[in-house]
N, C-alpha and C positions, 0 to 999 in steps of 0.2 A: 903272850899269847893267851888269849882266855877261850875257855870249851866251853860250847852251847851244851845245854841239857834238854831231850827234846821232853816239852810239859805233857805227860800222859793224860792230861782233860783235853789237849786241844785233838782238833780233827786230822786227820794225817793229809786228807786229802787237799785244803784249802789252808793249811798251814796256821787255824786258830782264825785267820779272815774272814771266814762265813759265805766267801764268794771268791769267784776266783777274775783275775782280768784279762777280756780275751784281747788277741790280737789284733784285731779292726779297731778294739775302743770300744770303751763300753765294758761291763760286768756281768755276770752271769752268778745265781744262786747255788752255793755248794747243793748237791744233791744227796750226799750223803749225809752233811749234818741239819740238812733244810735250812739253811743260814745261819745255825747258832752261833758256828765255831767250835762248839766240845762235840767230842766224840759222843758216840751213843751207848750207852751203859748196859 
């Protein structure tokens, strides 16, 4: 059994993705990291 460590640079809310994928299909721009992917410092 291996344990995830979660990376405190990524963004919590899109999971380090920068975007998240909606349900119809298609993607949509984290809004909170504006697509980076890291958190905001």
């Amino acid at each position: 059994m291996t344990v995830k460590t979660l990376d405190p640079t990524k963004c919590d809310y899109c999971s380090g993705n920068g975007y998240f994928q909606l349900l119809l299909g298609g993607s949509e721009t984290c809004s909170c990291c504006k697509g980076t992917g890291k958190k905001k410092e």
